[in-house]
C-alpha positions, 0 to 999 in steps of 0.5 A: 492235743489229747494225743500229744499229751498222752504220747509224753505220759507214756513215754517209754521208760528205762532203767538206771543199768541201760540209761546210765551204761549207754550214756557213760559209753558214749561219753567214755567214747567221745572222750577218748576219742578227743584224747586219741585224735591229740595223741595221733597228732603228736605222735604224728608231728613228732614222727615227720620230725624224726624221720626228717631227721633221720633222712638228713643224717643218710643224705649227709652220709651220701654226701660225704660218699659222692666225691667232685672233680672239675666241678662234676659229681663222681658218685662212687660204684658201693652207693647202691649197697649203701643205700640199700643198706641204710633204707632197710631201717626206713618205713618206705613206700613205693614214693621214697626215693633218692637223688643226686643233682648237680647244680643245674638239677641235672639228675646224677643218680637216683634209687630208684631209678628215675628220668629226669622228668621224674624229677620234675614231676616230683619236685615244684616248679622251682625245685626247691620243695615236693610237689605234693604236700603229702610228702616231705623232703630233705636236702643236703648240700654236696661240696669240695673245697668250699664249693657246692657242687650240688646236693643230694634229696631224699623223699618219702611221705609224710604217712610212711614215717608218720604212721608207724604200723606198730604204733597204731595198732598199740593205740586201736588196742589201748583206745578200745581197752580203756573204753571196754574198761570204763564201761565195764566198771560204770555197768557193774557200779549201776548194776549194784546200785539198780538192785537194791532200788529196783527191789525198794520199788517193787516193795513200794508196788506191794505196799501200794496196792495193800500188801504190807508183808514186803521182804528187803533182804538186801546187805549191801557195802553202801552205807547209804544203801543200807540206810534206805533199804532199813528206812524203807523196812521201818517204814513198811512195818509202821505202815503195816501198824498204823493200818491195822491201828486204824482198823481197830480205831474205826472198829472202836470208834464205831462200836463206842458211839454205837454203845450209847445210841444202842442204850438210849433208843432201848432206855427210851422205847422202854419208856415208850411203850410203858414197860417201867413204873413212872419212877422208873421211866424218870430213872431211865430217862436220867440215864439216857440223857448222861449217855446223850451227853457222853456221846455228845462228848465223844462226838465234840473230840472227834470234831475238835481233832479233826479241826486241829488236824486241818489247822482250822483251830485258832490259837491265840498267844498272849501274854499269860500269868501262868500261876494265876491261869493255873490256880483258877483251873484247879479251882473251877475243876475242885468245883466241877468235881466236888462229889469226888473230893479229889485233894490237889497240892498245888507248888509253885515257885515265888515270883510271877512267871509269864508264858506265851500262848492260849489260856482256854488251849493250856485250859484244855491240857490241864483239865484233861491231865486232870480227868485222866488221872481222876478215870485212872485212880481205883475205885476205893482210892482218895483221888490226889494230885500233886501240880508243880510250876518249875522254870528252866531257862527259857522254858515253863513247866506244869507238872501234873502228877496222880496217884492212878495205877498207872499205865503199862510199859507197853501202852506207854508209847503209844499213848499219844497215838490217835484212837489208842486206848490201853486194854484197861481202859478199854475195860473201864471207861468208854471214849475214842482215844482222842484226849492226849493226841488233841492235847498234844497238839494244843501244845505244839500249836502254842510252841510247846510240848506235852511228854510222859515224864514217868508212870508206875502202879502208884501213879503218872506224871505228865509234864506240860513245856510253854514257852517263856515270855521274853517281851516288855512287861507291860504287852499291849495285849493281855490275857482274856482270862484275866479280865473274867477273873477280875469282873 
């Protein structure tokens, strides 16, 4: 069995040229053929018309030559030059032949000569038609006066006046032009397309076993062509990125956790081994329970991403008042803030507006808008926000704008990367490049989106889209958030 199964994974492959210029061949030569086989037949069934045609006119010709007399056939001395004359024009074998008879199927002449059991061996029984069926014959009636006094046949097969020579050997070389043609163009045709595809597979090889640096210097007509090759070029340099990316990720992820577990375990064997004063060892331990607590948060980012990678985080939707969700944020976030003093301006639109989705999920987006714009602004700098609910059509909107410095062109796109962190932030704040992928995801996982709008060196804005809720007023399922916020 194992045997078996290993002969049908092993079995040998070909290529688009051989595969499809074998198989166009053998369809191109069983078509044609077909074709051919029709055309012979017409042409053979219209040559035997012809040439019984053709034989009806020279026997009537001998008809009117031979003359009667006393009811007897007189065959005149210039038949023989008139015969052979008329039968230069015919594409006679060794059966053609001519006979006069009487009306007792007496023999009168013949060309050739024949006897006249020749006659009988060439006519049927009743003398009415060939004896063979390969060959065909024609009669014609020899009369004077109204009175038939015998008639003249001519014979000759079926193949001599069927299969012209000429003809045939036309056809053989049209038949095997139009195949060698046919097959021609479908191997060019596979031939140009085999290339390009056989160059993509040999850079898909290449990028397999690690090796990014693929060359696809490939210009081809085919638009589509074209758009493979430069989809597949694309595709290899963002592979070639995102392998480096995630080098560095791992790099900085692993240099990040190991900060903090470096600076506790000397905080702590300091501490230990009584090298600082008891204030100081209170100092000490203060410090290593914030890096605890840092890299206790580093580690709750990584584990929250994964687990929304895996699709193992439960979203719920319910119906939300989102200027209420929004208010009470700001509100617990000023507090948890308090020492920083941070100013919010909060604009929102008259009416109640209600979304559809998570409020501790659009919780987790905003408190991280918020954190961010609080680690981007200068140290010497009030922190300011400015948050705006807009509607438009059957979107919300949140708009969360700081007054930070600002993030550069170039780390712009790529701020939604996982692990990313621009070099300044590399330089200020330690983390794993997490927060804004997460949130993003927290986002789409609701229906919604979370984009860049604009940022500069006086600030960023992060704009978060939910979807508007459409349903009854009064849903059967409320927001959990608003029961807290009412006890």
């Amino acid at each position: 069995m194992d045997r078996q199964l290993k002969r049908k994974t092993t079995k040998r492959k070909t290529s688009i040229l051989s595969y499809w210029t074998l198989r166009y061949f053998l369809i191109l030569c069983i078509g044609f053929t077909i074709i051919v086989a029709g055309a012979l037949y017409w042409i053979r069934t219209t040559s035997i018309e012809k040439g019984l045609k053709t034989a009806q006119l020279l026997g009537l010709e001998i008809a009117e030559k031979v003359t009667g007399s006393e009811n007897n056939i007189h065959v005149p001395p210039d038949l023989d030059r008139l015969v052979d004359k008329r039968t230069k024009l015919f594409n006679t074998d060794n059966y053609f032949c001519i006979m006069v008879l009487d009306n007792n199927n007496k023999l009168i002449y013949s060309k050739p000569k024949m006897t006249q059991q020749d006659v009988y061996n060439r006519l049927s029984d009743d003398l009415r038609e060939p004896r063979n069926k390969k060959f065909a014959g024609v009669t014609v009636n020899v009369t004077d006066d109204d009175q038939t006094l015998g008639k003249v046949w001519v014979m000759q097969s079926k193949k001599s006046i069927a299969y012209n020579p000429e003809t045939m050997l036309v056809v053989c070389i049209l038949f095997v032009a139009l195949i060698l043609c046919g097959w021609f163009t479908i191997y060019l045709l596979s031939r140009k397309l085999s290339r390009p595809i056989r160059q993509v597979a040999h850079a898909a090889e290449q990028i397999r076993i690690g090796n990014y640096e693929v060359n696809l210097d490939l210009n081809t007509r085919e638009r589509e062509m074209n758009e493979l090759v430069e989809s597949f070029r694309e595709m290899s340099i963002r592979l070639q990125q995102l392998e480096e990316w995630r080098a560095l990720s791992l790099a900085g992820v692993t240099h990040e956790l190991k900060t903090p577990v470096t600076s506790i375990k000397g905080l702590v064997m300091a501490v230990r081994d009584d090298i600082v004063s008891p204030e100081e060892a209170k100092e000490f331990l203060d410090i290593a329970l914030r890096e605890s607590e840092r890299m206790e948060r580093m580690v709750a980012d990584l584990l929250d991403y994964n687990a929304m990678s895996a699709g193992s985080v439960a979203v719920r939707r319910e119906r939300i008042d989102l200027n209420l969700l929004v208010g009470e944020i700001i509100y617990q976030w000023k507090i948890a803030y308090e020492d920083k003093s941070p100013e919010i301006e909060l604009q929102t639109p008259s009416g109640t507006f209600y979304t559809i989705g998570d409020a501790l999920r659009i919780q987790q987006i905003i408190v991280n808008l918020l954190n961010n714009g609080l680690q981007a602004a200068a140290s010497d700098q009030t922190n300011v926000f400015h948050i705006r609910l807009r509607t438009e059509d059957d979107n919300l909107f949140v708009d969360v704008q700081d007054n930070g410095t600002g993030i550069t062109k170039e780390d712009q796109p790529k701020i939604f990367e996982r692990f990313y962190r621009g070099e300044a932030k590399k330089l200020r704040i330690r983390g794993l490049g997490l927060g804004l992928t997460y949130s993003r995801l927290l986002a789409r996982a609701q229906g919604g989106e979370l984009t860049l709008t604009f940022s500069s060196p006086e600030g960023s804005l992060f704009t978060l889209t939910l979807p508007r809720w459409s349903g009854p007023e009064k849903p059967e399922i409320e927001s959990s958030y608003r029961s807290t916020a009412n006890a």
